[in-house]
N, C-alpha and C positions, 0 to 999 in steps of 0.2 A: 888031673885029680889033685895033684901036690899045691898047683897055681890055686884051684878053689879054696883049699884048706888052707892059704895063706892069707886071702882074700877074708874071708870068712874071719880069722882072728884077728885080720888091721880094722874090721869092721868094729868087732868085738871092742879093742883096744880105742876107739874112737870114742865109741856111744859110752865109754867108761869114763874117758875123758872129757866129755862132754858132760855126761851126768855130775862130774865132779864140778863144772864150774855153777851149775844149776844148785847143787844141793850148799855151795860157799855162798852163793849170790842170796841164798835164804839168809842163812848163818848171817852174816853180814848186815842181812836187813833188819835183824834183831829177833828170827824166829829159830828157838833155840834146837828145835825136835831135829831140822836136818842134820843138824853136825855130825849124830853117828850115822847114819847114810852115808854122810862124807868120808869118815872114818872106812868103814865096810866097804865102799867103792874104791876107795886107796888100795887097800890091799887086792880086793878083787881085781883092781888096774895092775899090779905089781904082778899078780898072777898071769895073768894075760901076756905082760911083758916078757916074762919067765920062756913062755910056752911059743911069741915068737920069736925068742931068742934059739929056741929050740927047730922049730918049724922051719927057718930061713938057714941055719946050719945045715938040718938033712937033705934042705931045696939046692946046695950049693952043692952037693954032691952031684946033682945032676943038671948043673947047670941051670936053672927056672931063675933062680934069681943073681942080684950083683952083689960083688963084695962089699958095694957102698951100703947096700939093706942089709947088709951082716952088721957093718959097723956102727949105722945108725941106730940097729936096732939094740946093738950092744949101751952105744951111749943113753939111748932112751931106756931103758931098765934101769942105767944108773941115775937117771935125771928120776924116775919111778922112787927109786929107791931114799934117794937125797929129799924129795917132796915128804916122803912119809916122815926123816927124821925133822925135817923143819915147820912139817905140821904138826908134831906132836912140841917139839923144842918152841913153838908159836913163833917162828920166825918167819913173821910176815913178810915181811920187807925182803926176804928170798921166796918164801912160799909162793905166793901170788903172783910173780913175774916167773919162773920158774912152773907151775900150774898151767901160764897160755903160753911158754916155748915147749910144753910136753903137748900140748892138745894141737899146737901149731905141725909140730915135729910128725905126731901122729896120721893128723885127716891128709897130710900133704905124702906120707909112705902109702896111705891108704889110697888115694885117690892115683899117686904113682903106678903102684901095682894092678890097677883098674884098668890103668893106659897102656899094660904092655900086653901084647897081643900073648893067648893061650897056646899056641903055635897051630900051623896049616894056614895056608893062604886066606885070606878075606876078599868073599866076592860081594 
């Protein structure tokens, strides 16, 4: 159950990070309505981060996941957190390389935790 509900939020944290580069690639293009979508998916990302920052702690108690996906997930909350200040500070030239090492960071913990088996043998 613990493995589904970790599953479930690296899914979450993806489609958020994903929706993020969707809603800048507007922005960018000179259509001005997406920027608060970008805005509001920031922090909705940031919240996500939060919660597996949370989820992979409790999973560690019982062994489900590694201390690498602790640490990862630690540093990606702060990569989370550092995106928001250098998108609001408009610092592009960190924001936007920093935006595809979180969305990189993210779908590769995501697609990780898809790969570890739920335990019981596989026939």
């Amino acid at each position: 159950m613990g493995l589904a509900i970790l599953r479930l939020v690296l899914v979450c944290h993806s489609l958020a990070a994903f929706a993020q580069s969707v809603f800048a690639g507007q922005f960018l293009s000179g259509i001005d309505g997406p920027v608060k979508f970008h805005e509001w998916t920031g922090w909705i990302a940031l919240a996500i981060s939060v919660l597996q920052v949370i989820v992979v702690s409790a999973l560690m108690r019982s062994r489900v996941t590694s201390l690498w996906l602790l640490f990862g997930s630690v540093f990606l909350l702060l990569g989370e957190a550092l995106q928001i200040g250098t998108g609001y500070g408009r610092f592009l030239n960190v924001h936007i390389p920093l935006g595809v090492i979180v969305f990189g960071v993210a779908t590769w913990q995501t697609i990780s935790v898809f790969l570890k088996r739920s335990g019981g043998p596989r026939k």
